[in-house]
N, C-alpha and C positions, 0 to 999 in steps of 0.2 A: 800792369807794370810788374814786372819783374825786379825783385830788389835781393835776392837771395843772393849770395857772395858780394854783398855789398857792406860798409860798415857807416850805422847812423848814430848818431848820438852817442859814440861809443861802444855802442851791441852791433857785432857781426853778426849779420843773417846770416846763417849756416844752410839751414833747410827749410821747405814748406811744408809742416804737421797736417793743412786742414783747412778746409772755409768753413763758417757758416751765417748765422743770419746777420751777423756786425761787422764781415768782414772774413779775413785771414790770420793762420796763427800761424808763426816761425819758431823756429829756436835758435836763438842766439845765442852767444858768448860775449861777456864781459869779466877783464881782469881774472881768466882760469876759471870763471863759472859759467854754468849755462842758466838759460832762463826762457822762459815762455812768452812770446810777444804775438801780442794779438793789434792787428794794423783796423783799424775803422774808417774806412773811404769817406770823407767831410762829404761826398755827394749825398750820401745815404741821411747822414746828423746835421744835415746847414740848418733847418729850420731850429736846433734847436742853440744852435752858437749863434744865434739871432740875439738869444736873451745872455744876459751875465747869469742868470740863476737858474739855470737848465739845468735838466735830468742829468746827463754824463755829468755834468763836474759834481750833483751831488754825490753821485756813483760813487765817483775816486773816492771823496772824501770819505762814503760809508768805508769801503776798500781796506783805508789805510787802516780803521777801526778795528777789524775782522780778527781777531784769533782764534784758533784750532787746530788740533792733532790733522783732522780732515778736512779742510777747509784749503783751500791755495793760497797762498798768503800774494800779497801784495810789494811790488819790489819799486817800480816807476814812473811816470806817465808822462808823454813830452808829442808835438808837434814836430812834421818835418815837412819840406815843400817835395813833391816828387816832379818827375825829367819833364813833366806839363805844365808845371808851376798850380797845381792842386793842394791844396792842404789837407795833411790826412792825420790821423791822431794813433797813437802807440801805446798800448795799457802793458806794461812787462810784470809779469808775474813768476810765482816760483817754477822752477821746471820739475815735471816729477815725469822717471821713466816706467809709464806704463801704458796702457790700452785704454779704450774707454767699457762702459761695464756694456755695451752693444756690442760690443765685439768678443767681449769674453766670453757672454754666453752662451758665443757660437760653439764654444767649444768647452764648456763647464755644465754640468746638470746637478752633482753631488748636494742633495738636497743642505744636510748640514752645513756645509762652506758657503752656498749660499745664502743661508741667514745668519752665517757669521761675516759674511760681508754688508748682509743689509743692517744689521745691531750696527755696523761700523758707519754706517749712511745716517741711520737716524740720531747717533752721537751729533756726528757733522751739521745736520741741520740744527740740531738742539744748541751746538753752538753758536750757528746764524742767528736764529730766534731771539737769543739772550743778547745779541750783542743790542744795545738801544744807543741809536743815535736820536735826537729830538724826542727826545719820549717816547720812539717805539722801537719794536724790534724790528729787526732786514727780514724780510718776506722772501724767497726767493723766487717764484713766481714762476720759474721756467724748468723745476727740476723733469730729470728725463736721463736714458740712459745714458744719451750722447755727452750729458754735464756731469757725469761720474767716471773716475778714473780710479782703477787697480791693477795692483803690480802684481809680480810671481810672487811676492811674501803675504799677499792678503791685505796690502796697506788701500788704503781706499783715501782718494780728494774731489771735494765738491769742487766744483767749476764754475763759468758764468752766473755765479751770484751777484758779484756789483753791478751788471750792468744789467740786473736782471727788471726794475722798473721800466725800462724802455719797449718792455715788449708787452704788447698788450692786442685783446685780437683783432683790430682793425688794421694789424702789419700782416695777417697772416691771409695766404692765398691758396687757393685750391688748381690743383693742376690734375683734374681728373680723377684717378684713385690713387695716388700719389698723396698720403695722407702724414704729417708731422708732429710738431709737438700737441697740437690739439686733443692729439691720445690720450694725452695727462692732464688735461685743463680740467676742473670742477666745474658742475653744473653754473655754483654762480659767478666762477670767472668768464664762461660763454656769454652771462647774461651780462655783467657788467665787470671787466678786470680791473679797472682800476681801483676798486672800492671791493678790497677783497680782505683776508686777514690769513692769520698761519693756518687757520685748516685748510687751505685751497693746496697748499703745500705736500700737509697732509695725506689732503686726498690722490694726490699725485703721487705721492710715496708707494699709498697702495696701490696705486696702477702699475708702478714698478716692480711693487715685491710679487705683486698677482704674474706680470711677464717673466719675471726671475724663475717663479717655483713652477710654471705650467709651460713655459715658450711660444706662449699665446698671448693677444690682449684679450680683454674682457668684453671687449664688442665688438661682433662681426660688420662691417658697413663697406660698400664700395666707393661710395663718395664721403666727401667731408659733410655736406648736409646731412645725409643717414646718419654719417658718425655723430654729431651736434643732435640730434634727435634724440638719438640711441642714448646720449652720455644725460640729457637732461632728462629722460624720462624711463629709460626702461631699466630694467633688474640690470647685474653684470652676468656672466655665464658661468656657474659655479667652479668654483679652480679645480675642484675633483672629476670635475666633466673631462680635463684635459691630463691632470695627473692622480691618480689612485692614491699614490701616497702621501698626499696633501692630509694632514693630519683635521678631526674636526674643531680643534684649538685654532691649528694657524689660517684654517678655511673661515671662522669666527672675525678672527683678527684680520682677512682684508675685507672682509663682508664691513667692519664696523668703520674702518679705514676709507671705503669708497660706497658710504652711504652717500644720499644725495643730499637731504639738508647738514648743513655745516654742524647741526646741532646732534645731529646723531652720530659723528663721527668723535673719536678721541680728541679730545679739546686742546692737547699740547704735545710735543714729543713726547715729553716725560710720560704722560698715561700709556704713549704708544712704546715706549721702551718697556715701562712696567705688565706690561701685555706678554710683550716677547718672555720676560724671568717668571712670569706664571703658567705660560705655555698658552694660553688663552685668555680671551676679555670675560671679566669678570659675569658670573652669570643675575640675573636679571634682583633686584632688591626683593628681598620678601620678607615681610614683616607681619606681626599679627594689628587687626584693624582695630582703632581707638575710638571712643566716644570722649572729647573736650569741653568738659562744662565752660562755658563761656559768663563769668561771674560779674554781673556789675553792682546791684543792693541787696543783693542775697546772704549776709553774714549767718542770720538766722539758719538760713536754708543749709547754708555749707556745713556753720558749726554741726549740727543736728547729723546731716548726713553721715560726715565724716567719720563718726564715732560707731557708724557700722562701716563703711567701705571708702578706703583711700581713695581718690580717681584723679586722675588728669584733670588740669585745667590753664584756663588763659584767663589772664586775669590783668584789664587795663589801668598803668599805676595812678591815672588822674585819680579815680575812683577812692585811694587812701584818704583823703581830706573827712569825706562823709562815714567810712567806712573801716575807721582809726581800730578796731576790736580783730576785724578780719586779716588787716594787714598785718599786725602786732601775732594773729594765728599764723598767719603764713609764715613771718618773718622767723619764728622759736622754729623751725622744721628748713629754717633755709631754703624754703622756695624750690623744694628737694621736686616736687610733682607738679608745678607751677608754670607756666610760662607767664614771664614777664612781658604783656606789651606796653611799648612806651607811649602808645596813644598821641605817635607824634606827625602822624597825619592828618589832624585835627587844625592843629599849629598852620597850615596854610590858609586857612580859611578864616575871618574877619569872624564872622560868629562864635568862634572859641573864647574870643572874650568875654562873653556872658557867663562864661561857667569857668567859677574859681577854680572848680577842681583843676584846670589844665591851667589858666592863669598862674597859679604857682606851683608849677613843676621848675625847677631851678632850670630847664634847659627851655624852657617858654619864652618866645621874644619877652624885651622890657617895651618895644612899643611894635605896632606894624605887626607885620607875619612873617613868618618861615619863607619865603620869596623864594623861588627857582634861584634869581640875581642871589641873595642872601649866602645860598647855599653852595654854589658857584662861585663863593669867595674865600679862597683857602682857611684866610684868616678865623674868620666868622663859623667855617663850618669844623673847623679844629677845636674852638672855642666851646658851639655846641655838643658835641661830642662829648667830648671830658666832665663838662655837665649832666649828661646824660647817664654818662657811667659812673659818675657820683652817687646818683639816684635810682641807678638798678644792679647796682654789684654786689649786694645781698643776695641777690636768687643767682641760681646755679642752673636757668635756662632762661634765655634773654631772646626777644626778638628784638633783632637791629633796627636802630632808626628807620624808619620809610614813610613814602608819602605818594599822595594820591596821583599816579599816573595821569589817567585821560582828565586832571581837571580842568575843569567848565571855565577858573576866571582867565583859562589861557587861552590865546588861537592854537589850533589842532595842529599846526607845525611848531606847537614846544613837546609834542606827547615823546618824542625820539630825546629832546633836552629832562625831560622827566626819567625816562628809563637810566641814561644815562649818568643823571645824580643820583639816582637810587643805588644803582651799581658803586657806586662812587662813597656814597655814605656805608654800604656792605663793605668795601674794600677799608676803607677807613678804619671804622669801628671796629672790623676783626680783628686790628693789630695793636688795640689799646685794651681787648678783653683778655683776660685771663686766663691760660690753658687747660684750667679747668672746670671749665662752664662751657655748658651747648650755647651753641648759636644758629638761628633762624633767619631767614630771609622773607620777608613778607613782599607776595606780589602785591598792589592792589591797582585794580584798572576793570576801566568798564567794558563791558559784555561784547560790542561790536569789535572795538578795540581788540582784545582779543584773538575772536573769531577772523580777524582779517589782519592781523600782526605777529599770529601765534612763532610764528618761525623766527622773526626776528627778537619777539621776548624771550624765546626760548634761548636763540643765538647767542641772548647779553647774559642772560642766569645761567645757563650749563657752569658756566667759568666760575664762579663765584664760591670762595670758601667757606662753605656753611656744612651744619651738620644737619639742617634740613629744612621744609621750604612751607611757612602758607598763604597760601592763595585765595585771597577774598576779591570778588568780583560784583562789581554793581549792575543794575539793571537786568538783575536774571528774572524778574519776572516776563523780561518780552523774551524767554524762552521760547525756542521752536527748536523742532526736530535739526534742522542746519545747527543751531546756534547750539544746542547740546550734545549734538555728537561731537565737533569742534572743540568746547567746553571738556569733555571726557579725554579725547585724544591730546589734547594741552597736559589734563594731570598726568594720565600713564604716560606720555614723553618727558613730563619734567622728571617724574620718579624714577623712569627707565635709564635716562640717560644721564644723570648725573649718579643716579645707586642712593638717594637722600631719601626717607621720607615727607611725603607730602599730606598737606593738611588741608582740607576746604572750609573756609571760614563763613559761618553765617550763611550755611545751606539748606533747602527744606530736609526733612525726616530723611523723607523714601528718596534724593538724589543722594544723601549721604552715604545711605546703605547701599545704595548704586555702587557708589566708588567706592567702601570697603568691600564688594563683591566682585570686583574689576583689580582690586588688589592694591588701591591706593590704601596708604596709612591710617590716615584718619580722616573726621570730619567734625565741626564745633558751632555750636548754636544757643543764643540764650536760654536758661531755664524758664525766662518768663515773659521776653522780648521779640521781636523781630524774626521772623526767620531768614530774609532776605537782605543782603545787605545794598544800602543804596548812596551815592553820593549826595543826593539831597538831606538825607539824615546830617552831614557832619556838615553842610554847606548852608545851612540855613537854621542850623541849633534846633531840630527836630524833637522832640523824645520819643526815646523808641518804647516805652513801655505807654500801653494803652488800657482803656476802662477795661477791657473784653475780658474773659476769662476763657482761660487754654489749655486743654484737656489732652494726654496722647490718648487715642486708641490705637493700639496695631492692628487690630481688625480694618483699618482704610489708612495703615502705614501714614496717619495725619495728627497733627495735634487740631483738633475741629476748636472751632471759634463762639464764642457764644456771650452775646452781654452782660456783665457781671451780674446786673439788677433780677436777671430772669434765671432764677437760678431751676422753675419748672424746666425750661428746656435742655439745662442738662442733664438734669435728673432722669428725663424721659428717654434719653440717648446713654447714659449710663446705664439703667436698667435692660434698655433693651438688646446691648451686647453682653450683660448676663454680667454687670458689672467687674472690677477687677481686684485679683488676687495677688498683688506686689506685698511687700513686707511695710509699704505706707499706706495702701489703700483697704489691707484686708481686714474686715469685723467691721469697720465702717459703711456710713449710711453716704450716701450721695452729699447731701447737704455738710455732715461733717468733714467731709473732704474738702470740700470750697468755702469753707468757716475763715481758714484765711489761705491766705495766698502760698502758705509752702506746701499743701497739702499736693496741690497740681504738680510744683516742682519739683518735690521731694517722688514723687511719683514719674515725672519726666527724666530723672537722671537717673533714676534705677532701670526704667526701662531701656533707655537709650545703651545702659552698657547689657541689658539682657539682648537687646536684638542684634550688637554688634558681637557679643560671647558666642550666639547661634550663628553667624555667618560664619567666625572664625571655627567653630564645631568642622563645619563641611571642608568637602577634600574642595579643591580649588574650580577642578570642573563642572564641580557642582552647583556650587555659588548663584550663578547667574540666572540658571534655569528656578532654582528654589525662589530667588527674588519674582522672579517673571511670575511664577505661581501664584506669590502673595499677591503681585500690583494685580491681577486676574480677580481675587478674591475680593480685594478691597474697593475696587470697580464697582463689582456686582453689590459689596455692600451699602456704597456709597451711591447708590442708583435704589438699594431697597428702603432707604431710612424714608420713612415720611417728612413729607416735605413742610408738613410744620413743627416739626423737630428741629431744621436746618434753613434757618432764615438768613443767617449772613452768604451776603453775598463773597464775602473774604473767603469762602470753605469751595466758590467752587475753581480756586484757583489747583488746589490739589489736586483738583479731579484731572485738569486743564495738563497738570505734570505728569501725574501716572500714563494718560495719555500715549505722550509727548514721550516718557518713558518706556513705556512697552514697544513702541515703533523701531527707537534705535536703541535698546540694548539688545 
């Protein structure tokens, strides 16, 4: 049908601008102005004016919502019957006289002007983004050159953003090599578009700015299945490959833009503007590696230490009740070297009632537990909170509420409802703490979990405002080569791509010093406890401290195990690495070291920060190979000790790691 020199609703159809997937766009006239009228053939949307609460009319109503310098604003929307007696629907929008950006580039290459018109693109989305209807922001789902418009003054407007929900890829068809918006679709709007968020947008952007600056796309493909291949799995083709002067800042800046997982890409406009005013994405976190005493009855051990060497530490608040000397030391130094955890992971689990120490944390149920339901109620989890921060705003490094992901009293379709209140309790809490105090984000979740969700844990923490992250994981002793290279690749992404330090909580020795040789931040373990951290500990009131008595050597990168009562057997394994010369163990005899229990500790924390002082020694290429050295050595040693020296069977777990460690690092 032809409706041009016709007048509806009041707008004269002047001329036809354009078709494309919704329809026809004219430009009208009403009352001395013009406007942009885009017609929707009811043939194409019956299914959806079937329902009262359809996609288009939420459309309109996001529409009306939309402000922006760049954005098209929204003018009217009405039904008319046309000469068939068809119903067809009319979205009128602002008129702006210019081109689309497809067309300009036919004729523009001036590298500068084109990233002064893309800074003016991601203004415009950044406006989309922000506007929140129902609690979210407008996605726009379909950006592309054809939905940008700019003038001869440089002024640039987003397009088909309201009706941008409707498209999704089960609309889209292949016609040979005749290839369309698919260009710019994200890996995982291929895999599922409806269930997507602002990075798919994002990543579409950089498809854009990559065609801008080279007048290429980034995938060669004849068909749309190649392309779809191409776009979920393979590299893009360097932008320098097609333009030399692609700078290696803004060649960074689409590399990070059209990564494939969501999580490796700039989380919001704003990082991706903040890209553009530094000239490049920020280069990779590097930090020196930490050892975290992890303190729970130790006051002894600490006092003593401390009076030679400050050190880092995580310190769980239940623990104050029993340990009234240590916290009152903390508390005169403000908590200046401290992380505070609030040990409120515990709190979900039934067993926590037996130990006062968590019973009265002021932020401790009065009856029942910490419940998914509990927390998941505004009310309740507002309440918690303010309690929480009642009781750790003395320290000036706080980890945020959190609680145990994959737990066991739920079915395994709440572990996505757990991720989600954790995020939830992070978003919370950041904005009731104090500007001046770090703040931490604790993962905790188990091993498989994990290994087979990393992209999506990763997808919900990148976002999150913290000043850095730890990560404690259960069931690491069914370690395998799969499960720890997965494990490793999880830390360096989270630390990569957020720029945060990260922390691995309750790790053995030699996987700690793994990850400060890999470049992660730190790694923390009791002085006299656990190495491993496990959900059955807090799930069944465990104690993690045992009769055994626990030695480091770094000759087998282990603290070796040994029954307290036999104190022959470690004497004979002390002697026979030629004993040790720390500033706790030296001029002592074997037995006076294990007289009492801080003698081992006191010797475990000094080593711990000797071995991590020597990794931070070496240049960074080096790291890896020196580790690889040691776990070589301590093989061999652990292979020479007589075998009635080493009777717990607990000591040949380590062996089981270094392993397990020399294959994949």
């Amino acid at each position: 049908m032809n409706i041009v020199g016709t007048q509806i609703n009041g707008y004269f159809f002047e001329e036809a601008l354009g078709s494309g997937s919704f329809g026809s766009v004219y430009k009208v006239t009403k009352e001395g102005k013009h406007y942009a009228a885009k017609v929707l053939a009811e043939t194409y949307i019956l299914e959806e004016f079937k329902n009262e609460q359809n996609r288009i009319t939420r459309e309109i109503a996001v529409l009306k919502h939309v402000t922006g310098e760049n954005l098209i604003k929204y003018q009217d929307d009405f039904f008319f019957e046309n000469e068939f007696g068809i119903r067809e629907y009319v979205i009128v929008m602002e008129y702006f006289e210019g081109i689309t950006l497809k067309k300009y580039l036919r004729k523009h290459s001036e590298l500068n002007t084109l990233i002064c018109i893309f800074v003016k693109i991601l203004y415009g989305v950044r406006d989309l983004h922000k506007t929140i209807i129902e609690n979210e922001g407008i996605i726009h789902r379909d950006l592309k050159p054809d939905n940008i418009l700019v003038d001869d003054h440089l002024n640039v407007k987003i397009i088909d953003y309201g009706l941008s929900k409707i498209v999704d890829f089960s609309s889209i068809t292949s016609t040979g090599t005749q290839i369309g918006s698919p260009l710019y679709m994200s890996p995982e709007q291929i895999k599922d578009s409806k269930h997507i968020d602002c990075r798919a947008d994002i990543y579409a952007l950089g498809v854009i700015l990559y065609e801008m600056v080279t007048k290429n796309m980034p995938y060669r493909a004849a068909t749309l299945p190649e392309l779809l291949m191409k776009i979920l799995n393979e590299p893009i083709i360097p932008p320098r490959q097609y333009n030399p002067k692609v700078s290696d800042g803004l060649e960074k800046i689409i590399f990070r833009s059209t990564a494939k997982e969501p999580f490796a890409r700039f989380q919001t406009i704003d990082d991706f503007i903040d890209a553009f005013e530094r000239g490049e994405v920020e280069d990779e976190l590097e930090v020196s590696g930490k050892y975290y005493a992890w303190i729970y009855k130790e006051k002894t051990v600490t006092l003593q230490f401390e009076k030679e060497t400050l050190s880092d530490i995580i310190y769980p608040l239940h623990v104050q009740r029993w340990q009234k000397g240590l916290h009152r030391h903390f508390a005169k130094k403000q908590f200046e070297h401290v992380l505070i955890d609030p040990s409120t992971q515990r709190l979900s689990y039934f067993a926590y009632g037996n130990t006062k120490g968590l019973t009265e944390l002021a932020y401790a149920p009065s009856k029942g537990i910490i419940s998914l339901e509990y927390l998941q109620n505004l009310q309740h989890r507002s309440k918690y909170l303010q309690n929480w921060y009642q009781s750790v705003r003395m320290g000036k490094k706080l980890i945020l509420p959190y609680h145990y992901i994959s737990n066991t009293d739920y079915t395994i379709d709440k572990i996505e409802e757990w991720i989600k209140i954790n995020i939830q309790l992070i978003n919370d809490s950041s904005r009731i703490v104090e500007p001046d105090k770090e703040k931490y984000a604790m993962i905790s979740i188990g091993l498989s979990h994990l290994v087979f969700q990393s992209e999506k844990i990763l997808s919900y923490f990148v976002h999150v405002n913290v000043d850095g992250f730890i990560v404690q994981v259960s069931d690491m002793k069914q370690l395998n080569e799969q499960s720890l290279a997965s494990y490793l690749d999880f830390m360096i992404h989270l630390q990569k791509y957020t720029a945060k330090p990260v922390i691995a909580l309750k790790v053995p020795i030699s996987l700690g010093l793994a990850l400060i040789a890999k470049g992660i931040h730190g790694f923390s373990l009791g002085l006299a406890g656990i190495e491993y951290f496990d959900e059955q500990y807090i799930k069944e009131e465990k104690d993690s401290f045992h009769l055994d008595l626990k030695y480091y050597f770094p000759q087998v990168l282990s603290s070796l195990i040994f029954p307290k009562k036999d104190t022959l057997a470690f004497e004979q394994v002390y002697h026979y690495f030629g004993g040790c010369r720390c500033k706790w163990c030296m001029g002592k005899s074997a037995v006076e070291i294990i007289a009492k229990d801080k003698g081992p500790q006191l010797h475990h924390w000094q080593m711990m920060l000797n071995e991590v002082s020597q990794i931070n020694r070496l240049e960074k290429d080096r790291r890896i190979g020196y580790l690889l050295s040691r776990i070589d050595e301590a093989k061999d040693h652990l292979d020479s000790i007589p075998k009635n020296m080493l009777e717990s069977q607990k000591n040949t777990d380590y062996y089981k790691l270094l392993k397990i460690l020399k294959i994949v690092l």
